[in-house]
Jmol script that loads the backbone (N, CA, C; Angstrom):
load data "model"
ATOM      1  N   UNK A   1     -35.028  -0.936   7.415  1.00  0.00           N
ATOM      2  CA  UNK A   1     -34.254   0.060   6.712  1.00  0.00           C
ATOM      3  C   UNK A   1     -33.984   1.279   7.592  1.00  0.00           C
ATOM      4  N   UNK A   2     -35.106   1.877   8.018  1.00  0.00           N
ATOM      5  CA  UNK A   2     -34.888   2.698   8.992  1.00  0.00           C
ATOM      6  C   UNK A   2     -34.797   2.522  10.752  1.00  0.00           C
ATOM      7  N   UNK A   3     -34.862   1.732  11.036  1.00  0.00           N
ATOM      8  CA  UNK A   3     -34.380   1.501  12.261  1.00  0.00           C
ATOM      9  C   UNK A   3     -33.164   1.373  13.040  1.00  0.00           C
ATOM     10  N   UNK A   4     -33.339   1.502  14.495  1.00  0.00           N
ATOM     11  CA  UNK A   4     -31.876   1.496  14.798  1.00  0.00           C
ATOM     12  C   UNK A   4     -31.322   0.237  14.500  1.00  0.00           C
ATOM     13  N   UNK A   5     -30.028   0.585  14.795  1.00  0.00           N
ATOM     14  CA  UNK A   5     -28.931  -0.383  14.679  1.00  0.00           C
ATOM     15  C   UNK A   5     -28.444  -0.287  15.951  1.00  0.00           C
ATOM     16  N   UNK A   6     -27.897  -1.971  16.818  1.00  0.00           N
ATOM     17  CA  UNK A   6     -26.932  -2.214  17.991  1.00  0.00           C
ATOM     18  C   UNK A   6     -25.230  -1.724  17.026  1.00  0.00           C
ATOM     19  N   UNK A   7     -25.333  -1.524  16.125  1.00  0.00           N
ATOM     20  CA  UNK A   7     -23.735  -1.360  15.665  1.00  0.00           C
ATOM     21  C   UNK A   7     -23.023  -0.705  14.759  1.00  0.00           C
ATOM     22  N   UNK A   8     -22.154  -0.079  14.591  1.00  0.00           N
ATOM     23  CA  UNK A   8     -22.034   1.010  13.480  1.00  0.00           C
ATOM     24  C   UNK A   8     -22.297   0.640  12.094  1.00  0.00           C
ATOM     25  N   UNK A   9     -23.112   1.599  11.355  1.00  0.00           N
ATOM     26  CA  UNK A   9     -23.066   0.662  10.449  1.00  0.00           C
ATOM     27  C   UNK A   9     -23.896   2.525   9.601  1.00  0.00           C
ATOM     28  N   UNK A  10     -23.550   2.201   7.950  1.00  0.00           N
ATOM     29  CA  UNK A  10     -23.965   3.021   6.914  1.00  0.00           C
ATOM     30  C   UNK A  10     -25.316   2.299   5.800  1.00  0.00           C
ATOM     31  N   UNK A  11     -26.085   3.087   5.920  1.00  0.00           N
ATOM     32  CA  UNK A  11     -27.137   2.609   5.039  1.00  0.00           C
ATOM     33  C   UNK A  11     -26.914   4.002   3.648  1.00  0.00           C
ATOM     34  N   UNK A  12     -26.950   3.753   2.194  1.00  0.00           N
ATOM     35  CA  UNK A  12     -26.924   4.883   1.577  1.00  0.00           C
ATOM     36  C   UNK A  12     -28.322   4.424   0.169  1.00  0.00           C
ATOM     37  N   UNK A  13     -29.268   5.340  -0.045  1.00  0.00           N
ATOM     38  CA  UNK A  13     -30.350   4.754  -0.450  1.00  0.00           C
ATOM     39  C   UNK A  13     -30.415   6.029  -1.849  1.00  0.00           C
ATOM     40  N   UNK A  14     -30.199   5.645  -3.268  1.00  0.00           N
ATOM     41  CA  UNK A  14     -29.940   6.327  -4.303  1.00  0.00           C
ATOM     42  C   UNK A  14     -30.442   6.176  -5.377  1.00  0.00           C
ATOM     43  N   UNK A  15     -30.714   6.514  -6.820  1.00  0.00           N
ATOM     44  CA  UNK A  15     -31.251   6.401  -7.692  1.00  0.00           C
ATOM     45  C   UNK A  15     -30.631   5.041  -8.968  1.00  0.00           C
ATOM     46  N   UNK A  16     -31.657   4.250  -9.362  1.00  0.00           N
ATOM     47  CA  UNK A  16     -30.837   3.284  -9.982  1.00  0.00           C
ATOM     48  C   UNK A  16     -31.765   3.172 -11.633  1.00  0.00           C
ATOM     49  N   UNK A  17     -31.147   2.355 -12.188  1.00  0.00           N
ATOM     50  CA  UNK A  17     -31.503   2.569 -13.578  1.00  0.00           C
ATOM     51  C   UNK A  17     -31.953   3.604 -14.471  1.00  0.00           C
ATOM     52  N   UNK A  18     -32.117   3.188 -15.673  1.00  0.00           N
ATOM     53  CA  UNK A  18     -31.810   4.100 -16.740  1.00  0.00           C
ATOM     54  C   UNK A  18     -32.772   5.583 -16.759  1.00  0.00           C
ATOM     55  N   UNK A  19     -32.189   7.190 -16.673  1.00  0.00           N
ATOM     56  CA  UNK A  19     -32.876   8.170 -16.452  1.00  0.00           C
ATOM     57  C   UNK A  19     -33.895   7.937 -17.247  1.00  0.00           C
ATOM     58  N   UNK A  20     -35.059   8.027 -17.247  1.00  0.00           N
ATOM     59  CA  UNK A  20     -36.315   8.881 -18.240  1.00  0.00           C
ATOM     60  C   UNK A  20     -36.259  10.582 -18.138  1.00  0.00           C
ATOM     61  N   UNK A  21     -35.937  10.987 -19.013  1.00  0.00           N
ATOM     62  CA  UNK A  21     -35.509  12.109 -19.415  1.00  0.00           C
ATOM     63  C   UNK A  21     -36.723  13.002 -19.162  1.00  0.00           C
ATOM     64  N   UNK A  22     -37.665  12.512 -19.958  1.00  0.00           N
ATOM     65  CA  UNK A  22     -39.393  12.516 -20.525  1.00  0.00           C
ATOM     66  C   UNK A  22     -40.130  12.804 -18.409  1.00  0.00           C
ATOM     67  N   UNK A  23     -39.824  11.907 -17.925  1.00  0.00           N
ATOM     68  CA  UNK A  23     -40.795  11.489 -17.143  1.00  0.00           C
ATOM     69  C   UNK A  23     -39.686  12.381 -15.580  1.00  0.00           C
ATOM     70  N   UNK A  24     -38.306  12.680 -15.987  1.00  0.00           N
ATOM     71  CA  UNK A  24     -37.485  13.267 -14.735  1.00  0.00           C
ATOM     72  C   UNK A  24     -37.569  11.898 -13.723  1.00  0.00           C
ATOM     73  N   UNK A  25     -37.115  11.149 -13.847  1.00  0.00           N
ATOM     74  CA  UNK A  25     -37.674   9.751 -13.259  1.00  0.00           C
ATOM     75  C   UNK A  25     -36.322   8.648 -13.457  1.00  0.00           C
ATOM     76  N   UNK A  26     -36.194   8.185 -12.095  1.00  0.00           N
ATOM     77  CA  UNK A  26     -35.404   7.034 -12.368  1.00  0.00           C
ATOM     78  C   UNK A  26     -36.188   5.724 -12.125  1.00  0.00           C
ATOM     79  N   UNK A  27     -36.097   4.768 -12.718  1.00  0.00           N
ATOM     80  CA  UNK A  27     -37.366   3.706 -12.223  1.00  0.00           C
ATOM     81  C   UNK A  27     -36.956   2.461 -10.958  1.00  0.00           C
ATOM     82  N   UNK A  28     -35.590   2.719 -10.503  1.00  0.00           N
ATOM     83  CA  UNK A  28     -35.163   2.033  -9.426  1.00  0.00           C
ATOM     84  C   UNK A  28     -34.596   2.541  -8.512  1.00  0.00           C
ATOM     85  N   UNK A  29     -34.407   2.052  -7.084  1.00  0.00           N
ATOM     86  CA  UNK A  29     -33.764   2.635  -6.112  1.00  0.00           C
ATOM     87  C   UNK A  29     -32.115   1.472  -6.098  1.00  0.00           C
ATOM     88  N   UNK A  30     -31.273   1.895  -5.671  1.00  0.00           N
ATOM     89  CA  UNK A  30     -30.095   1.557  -5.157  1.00  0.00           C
ATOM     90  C   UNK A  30     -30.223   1.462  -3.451  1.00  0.00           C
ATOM     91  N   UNK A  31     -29.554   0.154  -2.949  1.00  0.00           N
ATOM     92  CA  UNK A  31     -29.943   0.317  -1.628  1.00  0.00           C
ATOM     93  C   UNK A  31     -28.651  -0.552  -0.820  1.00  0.00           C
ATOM     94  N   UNK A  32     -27.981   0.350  -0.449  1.00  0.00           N
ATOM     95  CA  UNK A  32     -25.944  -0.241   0.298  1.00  0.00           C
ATOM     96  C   UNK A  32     -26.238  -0.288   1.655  1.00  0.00           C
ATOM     97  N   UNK A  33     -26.065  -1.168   1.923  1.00  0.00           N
ATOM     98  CA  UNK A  33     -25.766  -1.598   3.471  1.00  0.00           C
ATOM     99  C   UNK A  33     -24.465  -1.626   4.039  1.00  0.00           C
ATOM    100  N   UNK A  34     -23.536  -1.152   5.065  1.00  0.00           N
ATOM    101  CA  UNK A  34     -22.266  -1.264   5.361  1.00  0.00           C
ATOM    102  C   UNK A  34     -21.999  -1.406   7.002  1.00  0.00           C
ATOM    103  N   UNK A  35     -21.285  -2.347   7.630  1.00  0.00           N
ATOM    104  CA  UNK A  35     -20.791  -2.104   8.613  1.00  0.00           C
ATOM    105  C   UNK A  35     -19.871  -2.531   8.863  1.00  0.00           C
ATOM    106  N   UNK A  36     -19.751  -1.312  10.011  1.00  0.00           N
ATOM    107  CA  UNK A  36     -17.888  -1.322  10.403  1.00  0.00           C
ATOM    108  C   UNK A  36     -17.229  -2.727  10.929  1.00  0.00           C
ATOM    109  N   UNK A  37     -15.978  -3.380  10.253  1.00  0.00           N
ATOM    110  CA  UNK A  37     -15.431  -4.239  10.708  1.00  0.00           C
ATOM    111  C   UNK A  37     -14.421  -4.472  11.896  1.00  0.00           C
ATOM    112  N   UNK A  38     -13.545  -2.954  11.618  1.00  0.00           N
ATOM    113  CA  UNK A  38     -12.323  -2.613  12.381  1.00  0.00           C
ATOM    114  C   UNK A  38     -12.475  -1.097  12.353  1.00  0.00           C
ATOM    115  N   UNK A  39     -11.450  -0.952  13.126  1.00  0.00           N
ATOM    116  CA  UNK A  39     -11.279   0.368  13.461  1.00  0.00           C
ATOM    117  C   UNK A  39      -9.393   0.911  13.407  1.00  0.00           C
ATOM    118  N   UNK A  40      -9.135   1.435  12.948  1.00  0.00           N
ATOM    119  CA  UNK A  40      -7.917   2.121  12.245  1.00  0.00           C
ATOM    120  C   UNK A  40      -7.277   3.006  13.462  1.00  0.00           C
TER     121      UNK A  40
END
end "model"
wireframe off; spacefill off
backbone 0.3
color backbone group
């Protein structure tokens, strides 16, 4: 997860499932992997 990469690329690591309001707490992480295909 945290290591380098040989290639461009986006890691974005975020909060997933339902808030607990009670607890300020999300009980999952979200975890996107992306890399570049082309270049524009």
């Amino acid at each position: 997860m945290y290591n380098n990469v040989e290639h461009a690329g986006l890691r974005l690591v975020t909060c997933g499932g339902d808030f607990d309001a009670k607890r300020h707490y999300y009980p999952s992480n979200v975890v996107v992997f992306a890399t570049m295909t082309s270049v524009a």
